[in-house]
C-alpha positions in Angstrom: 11.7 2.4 -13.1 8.5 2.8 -14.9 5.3 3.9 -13.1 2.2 1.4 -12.2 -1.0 3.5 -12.9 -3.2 0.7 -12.3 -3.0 0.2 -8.7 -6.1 1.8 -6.6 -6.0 2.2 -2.6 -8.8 3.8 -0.7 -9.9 4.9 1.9 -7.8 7.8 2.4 -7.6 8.4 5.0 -8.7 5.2 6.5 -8.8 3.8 10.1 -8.6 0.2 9.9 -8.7 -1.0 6.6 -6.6 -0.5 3.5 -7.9 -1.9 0.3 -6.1 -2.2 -3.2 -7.4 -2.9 -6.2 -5.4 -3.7 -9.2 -5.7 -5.0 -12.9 -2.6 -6.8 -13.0 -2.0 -10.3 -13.5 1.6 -10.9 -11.4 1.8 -10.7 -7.6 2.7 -7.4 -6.0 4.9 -6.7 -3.5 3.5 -4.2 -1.0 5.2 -2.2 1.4 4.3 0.5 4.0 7.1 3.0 5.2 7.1 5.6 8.4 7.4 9.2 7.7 11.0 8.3 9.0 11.3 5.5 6.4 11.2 2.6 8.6 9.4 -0.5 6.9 6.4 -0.9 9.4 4.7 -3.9 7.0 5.1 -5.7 4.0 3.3 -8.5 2.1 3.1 -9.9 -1.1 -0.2 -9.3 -2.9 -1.9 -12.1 -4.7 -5.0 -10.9 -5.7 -6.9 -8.3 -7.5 -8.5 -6.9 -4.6 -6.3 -7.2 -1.4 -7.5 -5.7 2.2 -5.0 -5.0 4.7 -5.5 -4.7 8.3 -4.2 -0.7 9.3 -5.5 -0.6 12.6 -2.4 -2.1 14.8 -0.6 1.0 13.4 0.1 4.7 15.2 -2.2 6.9 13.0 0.0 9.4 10.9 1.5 9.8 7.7 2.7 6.7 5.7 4.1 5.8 2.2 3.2 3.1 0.5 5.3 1.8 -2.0 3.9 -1.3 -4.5 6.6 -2.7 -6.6 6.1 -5.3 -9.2 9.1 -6.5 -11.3 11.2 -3.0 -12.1 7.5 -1.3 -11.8 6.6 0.6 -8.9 3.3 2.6 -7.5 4.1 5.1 -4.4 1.4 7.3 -2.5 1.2 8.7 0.9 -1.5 7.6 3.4 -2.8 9.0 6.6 -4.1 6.4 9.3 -6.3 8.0 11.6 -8.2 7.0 14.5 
């Protein structure tokens, strides 16, 4: 799998809300993982600039893994509160 180096998240840590940034022009699939690896969210990206809602989750250690055709982008976020 090749690497995606253009994806931006931030804050992080963050609270409430996750944003990512990205130059490309397909739809990414985004997904957040437990520190066990349960899937606790996934959603399809459609644009550049996407803000997801954090705050429903436990705060803690997450990974986020953003795949786009054999591409992917992984990175580990903290929610706090």
């Amino acid at each position: 799998m090749e690497i995606l180096n253009t994806i931006h998240t931030y804050p992080n840590p963050t609270s409430s809300i996750l944003t990512i940034e990205y130059s490309l022009n397909d739809d990414l699939l985004f997904e957040l993982f437990s520190i066990e690896g349960k899937k606790v969210l996934q959603k399809v990206l459609t644009e550049k600039r996407s803000k997801l809602n954090m705050s429903q989750l436990s705060k803690g250690r997450y990974f986020v893994r953003i795949t786009q055709n054999k591409k992917v982008f992984s990175q580990q976020i903290v929610i706090g509160k």
